[in-house]
N, CA, C and O atoms as a CHARMM CRD file, in Angstrom:
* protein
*
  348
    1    1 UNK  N     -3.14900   7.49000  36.21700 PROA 1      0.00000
    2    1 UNK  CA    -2.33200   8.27900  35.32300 PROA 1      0.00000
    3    1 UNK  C     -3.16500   9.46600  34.85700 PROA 1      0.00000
    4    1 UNK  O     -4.12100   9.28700  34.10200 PROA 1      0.00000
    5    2 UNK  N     -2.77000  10.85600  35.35900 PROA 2      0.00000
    6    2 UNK  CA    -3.42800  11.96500  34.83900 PROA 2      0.00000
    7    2 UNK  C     -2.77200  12.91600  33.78900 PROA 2      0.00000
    8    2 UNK  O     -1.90800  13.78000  33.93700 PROA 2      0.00000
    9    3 UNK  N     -3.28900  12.59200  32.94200 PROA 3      0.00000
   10    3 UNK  CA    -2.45900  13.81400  31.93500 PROA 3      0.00000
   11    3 UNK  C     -2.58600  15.05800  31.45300 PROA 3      0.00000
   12    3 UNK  O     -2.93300  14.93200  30.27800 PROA 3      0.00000
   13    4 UNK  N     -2.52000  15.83500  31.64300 PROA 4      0.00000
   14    4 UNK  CA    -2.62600  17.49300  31.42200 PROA 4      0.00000
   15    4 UNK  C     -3.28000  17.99200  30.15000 PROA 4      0.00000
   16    4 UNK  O     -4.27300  18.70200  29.98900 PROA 4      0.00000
   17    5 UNK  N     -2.07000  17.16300  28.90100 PROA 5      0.00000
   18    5 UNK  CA    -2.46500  17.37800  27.77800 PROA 5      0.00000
   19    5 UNK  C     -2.89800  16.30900  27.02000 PROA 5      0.00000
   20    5 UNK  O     -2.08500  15.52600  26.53000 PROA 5      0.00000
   21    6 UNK  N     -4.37900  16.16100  26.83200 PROA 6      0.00000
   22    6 UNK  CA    -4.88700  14.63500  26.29900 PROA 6      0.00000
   23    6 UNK  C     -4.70800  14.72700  24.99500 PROA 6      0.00000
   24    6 UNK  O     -4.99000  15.81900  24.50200 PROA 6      0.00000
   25    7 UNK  N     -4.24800  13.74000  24.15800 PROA 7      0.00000
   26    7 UNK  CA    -3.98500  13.70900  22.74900 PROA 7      0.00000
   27    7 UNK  C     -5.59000  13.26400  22.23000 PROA 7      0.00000
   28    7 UNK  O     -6.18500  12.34800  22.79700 PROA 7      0.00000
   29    8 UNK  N     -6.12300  13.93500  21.22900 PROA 8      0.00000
   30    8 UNK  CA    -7.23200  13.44200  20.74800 PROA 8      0.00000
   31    8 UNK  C     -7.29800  13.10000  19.17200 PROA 8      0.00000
   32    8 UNK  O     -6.34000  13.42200  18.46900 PROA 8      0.00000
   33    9 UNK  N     -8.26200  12.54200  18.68700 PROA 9      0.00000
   34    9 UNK  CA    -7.77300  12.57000  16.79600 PROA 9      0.00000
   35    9 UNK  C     -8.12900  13.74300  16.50000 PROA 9      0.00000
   36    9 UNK  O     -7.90400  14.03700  15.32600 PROA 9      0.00000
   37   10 UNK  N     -8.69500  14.68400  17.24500 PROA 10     0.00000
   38   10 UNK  CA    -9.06300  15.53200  16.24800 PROA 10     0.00000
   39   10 UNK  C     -7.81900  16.75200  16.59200 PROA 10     0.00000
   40   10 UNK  O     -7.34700  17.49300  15.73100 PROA 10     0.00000
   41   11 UNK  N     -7.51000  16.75200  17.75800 PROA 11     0.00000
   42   11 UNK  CA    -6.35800  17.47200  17.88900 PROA 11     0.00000
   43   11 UNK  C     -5.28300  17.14500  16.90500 PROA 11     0.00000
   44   11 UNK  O     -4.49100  18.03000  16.58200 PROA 11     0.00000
   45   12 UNK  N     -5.17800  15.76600  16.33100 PROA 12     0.00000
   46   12 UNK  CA    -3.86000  15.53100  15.48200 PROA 12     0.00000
   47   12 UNK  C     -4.36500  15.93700  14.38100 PROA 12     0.00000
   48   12 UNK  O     -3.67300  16.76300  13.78700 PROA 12     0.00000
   49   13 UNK  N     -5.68200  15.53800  13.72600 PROA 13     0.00000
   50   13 UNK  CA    -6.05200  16.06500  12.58700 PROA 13     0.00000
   51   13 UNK  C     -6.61300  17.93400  12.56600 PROA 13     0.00000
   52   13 UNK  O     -7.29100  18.49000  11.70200 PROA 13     0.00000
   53   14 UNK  N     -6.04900  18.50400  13.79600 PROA 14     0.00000
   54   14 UNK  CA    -5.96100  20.18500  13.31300 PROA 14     0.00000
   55   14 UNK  C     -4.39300  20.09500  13.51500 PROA 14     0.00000
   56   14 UNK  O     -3.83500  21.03000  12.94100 PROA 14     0.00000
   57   15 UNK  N     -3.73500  19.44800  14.00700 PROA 15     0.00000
   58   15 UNK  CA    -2.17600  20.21800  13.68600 PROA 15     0.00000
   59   15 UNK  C     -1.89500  19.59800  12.26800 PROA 15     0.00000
   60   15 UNK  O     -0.74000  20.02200  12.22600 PROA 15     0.00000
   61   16 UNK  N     -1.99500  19.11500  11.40300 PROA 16     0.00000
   62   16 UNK  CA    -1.89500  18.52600  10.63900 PROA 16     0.00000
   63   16 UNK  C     -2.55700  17.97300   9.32900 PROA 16     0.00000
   64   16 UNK  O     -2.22400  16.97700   8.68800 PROA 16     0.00000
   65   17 UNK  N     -3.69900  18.96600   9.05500 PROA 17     0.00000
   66   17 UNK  CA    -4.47000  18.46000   8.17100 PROA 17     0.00000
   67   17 UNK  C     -3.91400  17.62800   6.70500 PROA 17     0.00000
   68   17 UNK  O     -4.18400  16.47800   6.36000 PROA 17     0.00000
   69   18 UNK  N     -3.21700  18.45200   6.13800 PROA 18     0.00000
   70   18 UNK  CA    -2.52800  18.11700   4.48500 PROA 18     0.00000
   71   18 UNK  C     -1.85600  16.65300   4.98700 PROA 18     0.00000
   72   18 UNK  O     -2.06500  15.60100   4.38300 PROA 18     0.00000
   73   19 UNK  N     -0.96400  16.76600   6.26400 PROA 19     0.00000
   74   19 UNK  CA    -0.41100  15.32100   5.56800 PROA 19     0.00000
   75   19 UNK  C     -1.52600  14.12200   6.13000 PROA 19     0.00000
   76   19 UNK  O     -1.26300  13.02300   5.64300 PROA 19     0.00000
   77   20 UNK  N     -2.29500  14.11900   6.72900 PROA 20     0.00000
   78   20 UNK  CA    -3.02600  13.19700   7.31800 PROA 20     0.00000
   79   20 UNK  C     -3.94000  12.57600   6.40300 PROA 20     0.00000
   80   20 UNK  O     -4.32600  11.41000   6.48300 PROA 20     0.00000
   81   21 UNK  N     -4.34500  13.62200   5.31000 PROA 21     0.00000
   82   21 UNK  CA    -5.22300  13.71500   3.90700 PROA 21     0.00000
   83   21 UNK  C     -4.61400  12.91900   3.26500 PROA 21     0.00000
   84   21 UNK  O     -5.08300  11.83900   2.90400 PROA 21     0.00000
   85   22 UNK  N     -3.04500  13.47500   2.93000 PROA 22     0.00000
   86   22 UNK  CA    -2.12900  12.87700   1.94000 PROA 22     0.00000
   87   22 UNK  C     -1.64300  11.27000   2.05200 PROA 22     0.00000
   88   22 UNK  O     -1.27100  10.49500   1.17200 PROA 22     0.00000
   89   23 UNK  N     -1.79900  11.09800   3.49100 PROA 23     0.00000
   90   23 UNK  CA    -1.49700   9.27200   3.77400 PROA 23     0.00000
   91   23 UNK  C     -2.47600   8.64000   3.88800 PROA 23     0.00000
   92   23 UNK  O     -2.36300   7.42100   3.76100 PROA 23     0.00000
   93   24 UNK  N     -3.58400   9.12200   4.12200 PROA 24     0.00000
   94   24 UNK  CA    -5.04100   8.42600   4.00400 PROA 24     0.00000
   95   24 UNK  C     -5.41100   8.09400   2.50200 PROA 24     0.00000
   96   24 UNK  O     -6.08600   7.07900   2.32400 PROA 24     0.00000
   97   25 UNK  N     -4.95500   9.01300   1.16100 PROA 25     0.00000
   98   25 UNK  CA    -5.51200   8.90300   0.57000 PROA 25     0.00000
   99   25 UNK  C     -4.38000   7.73900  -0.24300 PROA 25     0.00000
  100   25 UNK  O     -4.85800   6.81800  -0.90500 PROA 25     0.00000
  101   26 UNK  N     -2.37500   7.96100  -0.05400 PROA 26     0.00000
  102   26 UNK  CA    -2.03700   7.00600  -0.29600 PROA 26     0.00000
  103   26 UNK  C     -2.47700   5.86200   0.08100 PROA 26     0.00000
  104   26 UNK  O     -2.82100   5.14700  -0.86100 PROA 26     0.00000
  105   27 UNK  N     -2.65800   5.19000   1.63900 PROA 27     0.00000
  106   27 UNK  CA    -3.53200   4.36600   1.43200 PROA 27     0.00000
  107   27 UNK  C     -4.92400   3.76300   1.15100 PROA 27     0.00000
  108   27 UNK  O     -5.11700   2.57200   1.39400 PROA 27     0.00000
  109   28 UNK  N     -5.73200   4.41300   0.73400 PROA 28     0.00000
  110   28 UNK  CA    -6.91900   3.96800  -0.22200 PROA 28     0.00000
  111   28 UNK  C     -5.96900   3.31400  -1.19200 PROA 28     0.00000
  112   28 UNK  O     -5.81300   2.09300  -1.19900 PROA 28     0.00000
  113   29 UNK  N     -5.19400   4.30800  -2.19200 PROA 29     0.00000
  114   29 UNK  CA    -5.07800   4.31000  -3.36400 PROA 29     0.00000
  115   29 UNK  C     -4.35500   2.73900  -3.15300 PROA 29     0.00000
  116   29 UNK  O     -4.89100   1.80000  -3.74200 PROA 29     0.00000
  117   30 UNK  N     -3.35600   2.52900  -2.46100 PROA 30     0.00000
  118   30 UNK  CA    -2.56100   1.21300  -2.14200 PROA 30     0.00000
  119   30 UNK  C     -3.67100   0.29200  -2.01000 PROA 30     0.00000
  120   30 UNK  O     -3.68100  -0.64700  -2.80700 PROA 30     0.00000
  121   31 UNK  N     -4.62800   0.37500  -1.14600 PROA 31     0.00000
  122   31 UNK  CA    -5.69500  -0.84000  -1.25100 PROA 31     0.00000
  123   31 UNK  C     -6.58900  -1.12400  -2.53500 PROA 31     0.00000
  124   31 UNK  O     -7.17200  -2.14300  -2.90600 PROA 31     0.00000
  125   32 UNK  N     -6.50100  -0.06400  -2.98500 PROA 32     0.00000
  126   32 UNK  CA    -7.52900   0.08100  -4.52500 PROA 32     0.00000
  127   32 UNK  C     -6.46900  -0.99900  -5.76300 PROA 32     0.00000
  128   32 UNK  O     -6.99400  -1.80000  -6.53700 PROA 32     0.00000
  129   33 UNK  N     -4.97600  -0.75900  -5.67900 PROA 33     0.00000
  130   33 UNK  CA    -4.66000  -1.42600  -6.11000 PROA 33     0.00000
  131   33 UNK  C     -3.98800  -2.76200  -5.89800 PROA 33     0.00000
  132   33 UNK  O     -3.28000  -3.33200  -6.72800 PROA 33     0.00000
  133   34 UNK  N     -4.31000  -3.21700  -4.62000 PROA 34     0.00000
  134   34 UNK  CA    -3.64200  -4.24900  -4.37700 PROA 34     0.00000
  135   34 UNK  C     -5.13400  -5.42700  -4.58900 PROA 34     0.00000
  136   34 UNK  O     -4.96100  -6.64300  -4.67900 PROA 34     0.00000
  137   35 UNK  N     -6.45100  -4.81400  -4.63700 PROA 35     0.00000
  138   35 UNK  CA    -7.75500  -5.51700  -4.77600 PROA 35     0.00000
  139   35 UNK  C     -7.40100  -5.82200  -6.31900 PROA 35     0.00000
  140   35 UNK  O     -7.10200  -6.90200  -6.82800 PROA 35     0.00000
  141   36 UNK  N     -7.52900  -4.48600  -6.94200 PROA 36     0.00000
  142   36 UNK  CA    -7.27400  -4.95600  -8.42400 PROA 36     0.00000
  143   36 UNK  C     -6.56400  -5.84300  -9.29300 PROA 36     0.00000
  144   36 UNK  O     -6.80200  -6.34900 -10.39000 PROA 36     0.00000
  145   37 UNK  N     -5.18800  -5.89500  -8.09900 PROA 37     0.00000
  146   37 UNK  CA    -3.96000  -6.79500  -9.06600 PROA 37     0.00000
  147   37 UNK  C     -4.61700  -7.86800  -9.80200 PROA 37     0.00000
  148   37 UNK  O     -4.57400  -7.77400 -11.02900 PROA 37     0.00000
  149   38 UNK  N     -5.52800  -9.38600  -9.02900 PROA 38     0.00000
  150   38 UNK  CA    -5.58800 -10.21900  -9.76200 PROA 38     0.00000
  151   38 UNK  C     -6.36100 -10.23600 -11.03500 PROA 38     0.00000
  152   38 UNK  O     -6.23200 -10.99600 -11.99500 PROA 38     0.00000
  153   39 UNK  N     -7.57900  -8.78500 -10.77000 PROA 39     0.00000
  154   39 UNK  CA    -7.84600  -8.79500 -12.18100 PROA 39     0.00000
  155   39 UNK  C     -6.98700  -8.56200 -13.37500 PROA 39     0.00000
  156   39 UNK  O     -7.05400  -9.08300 -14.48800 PROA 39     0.00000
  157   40 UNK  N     -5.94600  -7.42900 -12.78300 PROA 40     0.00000
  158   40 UNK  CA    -5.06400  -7.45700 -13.86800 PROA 40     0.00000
  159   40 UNK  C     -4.26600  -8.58100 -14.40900 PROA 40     0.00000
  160   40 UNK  O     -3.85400  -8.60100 -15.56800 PROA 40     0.00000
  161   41 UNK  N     -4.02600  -9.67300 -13.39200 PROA 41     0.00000
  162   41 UNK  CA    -3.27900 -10.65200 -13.52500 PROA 41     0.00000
  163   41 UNK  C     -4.38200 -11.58300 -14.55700 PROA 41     0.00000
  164   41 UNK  O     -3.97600 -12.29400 -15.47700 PROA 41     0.00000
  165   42 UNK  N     -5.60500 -11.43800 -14.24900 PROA 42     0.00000
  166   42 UNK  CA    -6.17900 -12.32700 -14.98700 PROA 42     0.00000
  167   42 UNK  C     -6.75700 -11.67000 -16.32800 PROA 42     0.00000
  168   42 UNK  O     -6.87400 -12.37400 -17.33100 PROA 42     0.00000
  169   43 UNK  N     -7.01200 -10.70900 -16.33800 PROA 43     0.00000
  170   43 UNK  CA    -6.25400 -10.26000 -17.93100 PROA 43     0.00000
  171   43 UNK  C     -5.87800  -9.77000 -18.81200 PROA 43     0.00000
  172   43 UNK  O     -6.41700  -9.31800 -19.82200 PROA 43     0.00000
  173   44 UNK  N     -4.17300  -9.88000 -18.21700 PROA 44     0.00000
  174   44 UNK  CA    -3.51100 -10.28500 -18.78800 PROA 44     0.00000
  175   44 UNK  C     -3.09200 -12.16700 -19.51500 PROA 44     0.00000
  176   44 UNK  O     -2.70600 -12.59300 -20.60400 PROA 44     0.00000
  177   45 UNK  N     -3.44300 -12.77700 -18.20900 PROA 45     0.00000
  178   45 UNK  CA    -3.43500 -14.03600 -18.70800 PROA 45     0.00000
  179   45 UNK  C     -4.65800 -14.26400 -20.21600 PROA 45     0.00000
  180   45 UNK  O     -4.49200 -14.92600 -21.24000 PROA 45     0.00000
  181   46 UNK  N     -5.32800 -13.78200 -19.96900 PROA 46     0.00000
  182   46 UNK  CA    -6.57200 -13.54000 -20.96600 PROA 46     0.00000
  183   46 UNK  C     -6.22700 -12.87800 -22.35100 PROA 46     0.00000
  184   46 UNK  O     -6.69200 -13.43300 -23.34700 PROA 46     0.00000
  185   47 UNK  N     -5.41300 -11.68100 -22.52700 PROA 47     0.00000
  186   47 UNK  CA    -4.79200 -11.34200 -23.47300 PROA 47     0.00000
  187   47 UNK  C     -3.66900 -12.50800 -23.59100 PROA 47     0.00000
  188   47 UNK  O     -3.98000 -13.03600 -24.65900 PROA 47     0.00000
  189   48 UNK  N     -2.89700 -12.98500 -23.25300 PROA 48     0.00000
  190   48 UNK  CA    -1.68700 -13.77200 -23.64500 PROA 48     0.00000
  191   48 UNK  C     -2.60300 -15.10400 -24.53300 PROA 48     0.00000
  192   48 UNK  O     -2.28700 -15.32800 -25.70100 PROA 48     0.00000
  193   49 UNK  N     -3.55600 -15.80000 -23.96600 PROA 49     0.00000
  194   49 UNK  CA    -4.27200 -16.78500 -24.51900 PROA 49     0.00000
  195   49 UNK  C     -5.30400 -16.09200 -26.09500 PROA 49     0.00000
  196   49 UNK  O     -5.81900 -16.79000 -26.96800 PROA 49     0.00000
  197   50 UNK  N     -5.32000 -14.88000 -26.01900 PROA 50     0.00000
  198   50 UNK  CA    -5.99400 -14.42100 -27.13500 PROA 50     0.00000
  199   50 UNK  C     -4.92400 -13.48100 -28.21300 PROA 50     0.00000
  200   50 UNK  O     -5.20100 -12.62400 -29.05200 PROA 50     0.00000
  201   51 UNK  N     -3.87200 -13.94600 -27.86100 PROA 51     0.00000
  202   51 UNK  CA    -2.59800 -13.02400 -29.01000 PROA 51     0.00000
  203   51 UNK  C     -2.62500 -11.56100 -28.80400 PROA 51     0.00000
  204   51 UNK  O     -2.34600 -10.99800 -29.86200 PROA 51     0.00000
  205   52 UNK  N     -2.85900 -10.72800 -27.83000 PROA 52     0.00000
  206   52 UNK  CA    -3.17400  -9.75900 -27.65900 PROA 52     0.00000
  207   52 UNK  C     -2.08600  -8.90700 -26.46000 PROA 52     0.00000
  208   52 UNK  O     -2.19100  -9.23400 -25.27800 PROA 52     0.00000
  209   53 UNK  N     -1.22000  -7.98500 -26.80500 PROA 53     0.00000
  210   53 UNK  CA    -0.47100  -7.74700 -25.59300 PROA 53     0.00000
  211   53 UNK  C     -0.62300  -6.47200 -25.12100 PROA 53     0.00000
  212   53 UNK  O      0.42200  -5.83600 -24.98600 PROA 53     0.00000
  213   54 UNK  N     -1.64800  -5.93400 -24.83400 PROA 54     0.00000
  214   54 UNK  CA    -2.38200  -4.48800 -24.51300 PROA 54     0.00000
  215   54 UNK  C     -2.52100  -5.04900 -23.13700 PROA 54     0.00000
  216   54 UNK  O     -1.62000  -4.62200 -22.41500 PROA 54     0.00000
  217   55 UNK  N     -3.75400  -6.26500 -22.21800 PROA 55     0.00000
  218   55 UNK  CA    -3.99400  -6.18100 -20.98500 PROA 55     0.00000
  219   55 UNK  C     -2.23500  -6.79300 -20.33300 PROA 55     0.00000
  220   55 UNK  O     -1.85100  -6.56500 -19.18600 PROA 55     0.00000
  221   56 UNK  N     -1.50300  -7.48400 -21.26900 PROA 56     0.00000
  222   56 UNK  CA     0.27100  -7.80000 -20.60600 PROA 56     0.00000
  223   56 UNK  C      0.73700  -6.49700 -20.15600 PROA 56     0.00000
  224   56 UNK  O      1.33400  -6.36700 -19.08700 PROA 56     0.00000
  225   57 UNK  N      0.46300  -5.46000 -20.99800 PROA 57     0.00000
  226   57 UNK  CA     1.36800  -3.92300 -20.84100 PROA 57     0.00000
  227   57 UNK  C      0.61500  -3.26500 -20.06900 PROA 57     0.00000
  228   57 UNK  O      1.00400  -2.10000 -19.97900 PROA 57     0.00000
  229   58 UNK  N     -0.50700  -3.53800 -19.32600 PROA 58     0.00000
  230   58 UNK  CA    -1.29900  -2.88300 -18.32700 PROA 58     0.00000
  231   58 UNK  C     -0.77300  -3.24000 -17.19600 PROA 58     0.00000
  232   58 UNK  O     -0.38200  -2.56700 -16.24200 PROA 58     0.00000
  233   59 UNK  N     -0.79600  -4.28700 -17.37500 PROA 59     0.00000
  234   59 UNK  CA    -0.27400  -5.05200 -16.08700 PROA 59     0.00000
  235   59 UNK  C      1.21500  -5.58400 -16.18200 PROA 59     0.00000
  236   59 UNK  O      1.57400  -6.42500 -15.35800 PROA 59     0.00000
  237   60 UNK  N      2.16200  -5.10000 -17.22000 PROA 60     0.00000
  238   60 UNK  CA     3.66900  -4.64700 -16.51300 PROA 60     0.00000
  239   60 UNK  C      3.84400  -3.06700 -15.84100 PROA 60     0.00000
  240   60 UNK  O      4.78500  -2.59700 -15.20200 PROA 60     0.00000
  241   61 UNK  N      3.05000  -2.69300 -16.09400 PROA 61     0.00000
  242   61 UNK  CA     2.24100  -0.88900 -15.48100 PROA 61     0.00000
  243   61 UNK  C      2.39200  -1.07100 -13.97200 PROA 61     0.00000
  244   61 UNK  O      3.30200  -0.92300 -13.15700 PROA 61     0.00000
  245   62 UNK  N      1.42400  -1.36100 -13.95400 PROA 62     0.00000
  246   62 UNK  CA     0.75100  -2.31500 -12.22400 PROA 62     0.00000
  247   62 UNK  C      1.72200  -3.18500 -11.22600 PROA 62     0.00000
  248   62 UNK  O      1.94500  -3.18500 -10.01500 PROA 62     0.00000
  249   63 UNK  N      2.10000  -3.79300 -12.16300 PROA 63     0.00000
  250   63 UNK  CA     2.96100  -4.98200 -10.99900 PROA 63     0.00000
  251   63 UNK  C      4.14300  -4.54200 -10.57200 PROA 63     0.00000
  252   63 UNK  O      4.48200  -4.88200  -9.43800 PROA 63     0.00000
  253   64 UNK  N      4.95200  -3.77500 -11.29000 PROA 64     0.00000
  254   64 UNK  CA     6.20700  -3.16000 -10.37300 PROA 64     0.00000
  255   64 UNK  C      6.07300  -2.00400  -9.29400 PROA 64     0.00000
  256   64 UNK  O      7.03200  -1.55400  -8.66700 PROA 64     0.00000
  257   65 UNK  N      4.69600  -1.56100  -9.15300 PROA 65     0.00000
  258   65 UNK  CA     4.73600  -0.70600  -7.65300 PROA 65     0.00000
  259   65 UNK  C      4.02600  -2.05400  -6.75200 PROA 65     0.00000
  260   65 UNK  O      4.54600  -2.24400  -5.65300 PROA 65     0.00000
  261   66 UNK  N      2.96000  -2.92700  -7.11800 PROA 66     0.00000
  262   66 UNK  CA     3.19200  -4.07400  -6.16400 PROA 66     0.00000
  263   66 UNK  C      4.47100  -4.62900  -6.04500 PROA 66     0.00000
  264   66 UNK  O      4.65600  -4.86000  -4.85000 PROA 66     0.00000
  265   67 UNK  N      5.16700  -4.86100  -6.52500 PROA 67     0.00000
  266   67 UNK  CA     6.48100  -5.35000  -6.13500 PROA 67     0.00000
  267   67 UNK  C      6.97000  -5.17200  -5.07600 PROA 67     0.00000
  268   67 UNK  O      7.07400  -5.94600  -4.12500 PROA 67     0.00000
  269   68 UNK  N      7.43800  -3.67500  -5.25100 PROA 68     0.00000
  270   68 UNK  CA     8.12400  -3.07100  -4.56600 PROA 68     0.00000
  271   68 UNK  C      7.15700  -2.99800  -3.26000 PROA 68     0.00000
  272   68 UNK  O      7.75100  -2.50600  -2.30000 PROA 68     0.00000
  273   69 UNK  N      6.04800  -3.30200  -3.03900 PROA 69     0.00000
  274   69 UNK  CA     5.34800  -2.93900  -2.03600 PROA 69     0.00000
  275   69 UNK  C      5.75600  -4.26900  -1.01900 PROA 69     0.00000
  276   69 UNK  O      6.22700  -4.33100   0.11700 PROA 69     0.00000
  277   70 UNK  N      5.45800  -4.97800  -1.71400 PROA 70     0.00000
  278   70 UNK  CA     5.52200  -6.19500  -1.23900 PROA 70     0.00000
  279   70 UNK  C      6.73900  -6.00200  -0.61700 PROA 70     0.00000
  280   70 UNK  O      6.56500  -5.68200   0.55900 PROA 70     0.00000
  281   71 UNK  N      8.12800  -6.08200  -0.99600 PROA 71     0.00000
  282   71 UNK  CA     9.25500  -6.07500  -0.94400 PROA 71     0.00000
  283   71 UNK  C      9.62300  -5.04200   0.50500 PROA 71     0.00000
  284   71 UNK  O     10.27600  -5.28200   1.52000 PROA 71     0.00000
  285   72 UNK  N      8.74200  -3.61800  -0.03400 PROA 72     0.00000
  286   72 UNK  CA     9.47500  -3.22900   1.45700 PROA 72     0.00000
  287   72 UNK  C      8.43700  -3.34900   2.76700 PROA 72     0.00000
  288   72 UNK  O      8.61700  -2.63000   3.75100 PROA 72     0.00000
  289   73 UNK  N      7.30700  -4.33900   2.70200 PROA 73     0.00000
  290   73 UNK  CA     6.48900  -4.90800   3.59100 PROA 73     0.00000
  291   73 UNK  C      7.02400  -5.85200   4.18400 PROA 73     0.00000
  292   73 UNK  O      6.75800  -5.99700   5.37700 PROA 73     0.00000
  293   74 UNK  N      8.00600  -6.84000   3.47700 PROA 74     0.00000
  294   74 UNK  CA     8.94900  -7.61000   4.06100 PROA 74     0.00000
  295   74 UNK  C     10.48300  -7.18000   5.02700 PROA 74     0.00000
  296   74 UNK  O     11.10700  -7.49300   6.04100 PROA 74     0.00000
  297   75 UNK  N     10.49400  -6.45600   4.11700 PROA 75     0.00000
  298   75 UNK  CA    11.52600  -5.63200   4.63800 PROA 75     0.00000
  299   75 UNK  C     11.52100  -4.92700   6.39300 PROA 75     0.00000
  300   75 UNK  O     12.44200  -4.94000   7.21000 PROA 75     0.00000
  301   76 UNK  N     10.07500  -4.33600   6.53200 PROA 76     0.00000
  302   76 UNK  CA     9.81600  -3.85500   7.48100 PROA 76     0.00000
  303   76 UNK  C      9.04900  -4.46800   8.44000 PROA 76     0.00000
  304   76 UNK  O      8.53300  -3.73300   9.28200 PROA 76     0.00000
  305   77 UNK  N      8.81000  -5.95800   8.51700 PROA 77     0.00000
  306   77 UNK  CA     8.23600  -6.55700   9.09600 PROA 77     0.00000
  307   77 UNK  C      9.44800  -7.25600   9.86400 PROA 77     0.00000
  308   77 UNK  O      9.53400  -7.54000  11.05800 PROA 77     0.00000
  309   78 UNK  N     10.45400  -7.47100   8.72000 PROA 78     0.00000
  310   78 UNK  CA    12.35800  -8.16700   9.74200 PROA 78     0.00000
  311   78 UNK  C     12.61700  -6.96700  10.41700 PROA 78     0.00000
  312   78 UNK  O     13.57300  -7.04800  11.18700 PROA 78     0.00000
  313   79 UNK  N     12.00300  -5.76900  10.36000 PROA 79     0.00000
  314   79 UNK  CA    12.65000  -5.15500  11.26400 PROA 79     0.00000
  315   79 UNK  C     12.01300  -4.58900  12.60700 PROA 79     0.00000
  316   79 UNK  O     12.61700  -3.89000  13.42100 PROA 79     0.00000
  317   80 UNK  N     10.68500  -5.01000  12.70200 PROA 80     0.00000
  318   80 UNK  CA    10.03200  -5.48800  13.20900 PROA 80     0.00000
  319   80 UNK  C     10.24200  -6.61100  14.06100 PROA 80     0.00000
  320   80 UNK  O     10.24200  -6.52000  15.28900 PROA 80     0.00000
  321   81 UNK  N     10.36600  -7.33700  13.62500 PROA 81     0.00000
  322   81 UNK  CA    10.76100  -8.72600  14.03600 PROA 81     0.00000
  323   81 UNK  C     11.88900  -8.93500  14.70000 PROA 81     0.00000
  324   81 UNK  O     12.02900  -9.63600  15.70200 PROA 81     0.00000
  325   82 UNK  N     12.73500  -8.29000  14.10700 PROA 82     0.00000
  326   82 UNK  CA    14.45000  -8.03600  14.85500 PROA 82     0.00000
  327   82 UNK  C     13.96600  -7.24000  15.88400 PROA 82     0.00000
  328   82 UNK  O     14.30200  -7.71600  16.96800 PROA 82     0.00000
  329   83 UNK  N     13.12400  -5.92500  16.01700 PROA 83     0.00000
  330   83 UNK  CA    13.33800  -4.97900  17.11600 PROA 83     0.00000
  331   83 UNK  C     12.94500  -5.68000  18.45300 PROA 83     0.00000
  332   83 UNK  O     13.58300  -5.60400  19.50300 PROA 83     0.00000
  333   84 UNK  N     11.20900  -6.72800  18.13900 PROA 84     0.00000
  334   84 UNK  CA    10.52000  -7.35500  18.84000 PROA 84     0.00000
  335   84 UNK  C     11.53200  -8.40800  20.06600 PROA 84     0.00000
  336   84 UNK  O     11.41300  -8.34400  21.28900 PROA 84     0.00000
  337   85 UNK  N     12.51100  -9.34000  19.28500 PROA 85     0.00000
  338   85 UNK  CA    13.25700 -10.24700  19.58100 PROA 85     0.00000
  339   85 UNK  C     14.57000  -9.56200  20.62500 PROA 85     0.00000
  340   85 UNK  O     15.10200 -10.41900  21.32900 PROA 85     0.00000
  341   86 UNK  N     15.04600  -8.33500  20.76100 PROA 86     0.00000
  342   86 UNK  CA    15.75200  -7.90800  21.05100 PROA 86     0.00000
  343   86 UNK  C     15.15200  -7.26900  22.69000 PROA 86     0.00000
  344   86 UNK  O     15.38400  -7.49300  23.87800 PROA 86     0.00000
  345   87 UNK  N     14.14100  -6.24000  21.76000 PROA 87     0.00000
  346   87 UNK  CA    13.96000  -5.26100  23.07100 PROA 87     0.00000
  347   87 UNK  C     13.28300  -6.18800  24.25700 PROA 87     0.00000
  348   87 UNK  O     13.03600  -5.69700  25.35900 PROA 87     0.00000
């Protein structure tokens, strides 16, 4: 197989610099907080046992973009899964 025009990374990263930046850095930021959750989870559990609802409201902050992450990770894995089973 000979191809004329070889795709390289760096060829994609000159047609494209800004968004390649922009999804690299969403995902850091997605891994930065998906490491963090259980600290937040833990405390908050830590504030709830000490009468305190400052680390609870940090982490109702936090947990609804995991949610949703979660949610459309599932989401896109059935469809995935559906495409796999079909094609």
């Amino acid at each position: 197989m000979n191809l004329h025009n070889s795709i390289s990374f760096g060829a994609i990263i000159r047609t494209s610099p800004v968004k390649i930046l922009l999804t690299w850095t969403m995902v850091i930021l997605e891994n930065i907080l998906l490491i963090l959750l259980p600290l937040f989870i833990g405390y908050a559990i830590d504030g709830v046992l000490e009468q305190s609802l400052t680390p609870l409201i940090w982490f109702a902050c936090v947990f609804p973009g995991s949610r949703q992450y979660a949610q459309a990770l599932l989401r896109y894995s059935r469809i995935w899964r559906t495409e796999g089973e079909t094609g």
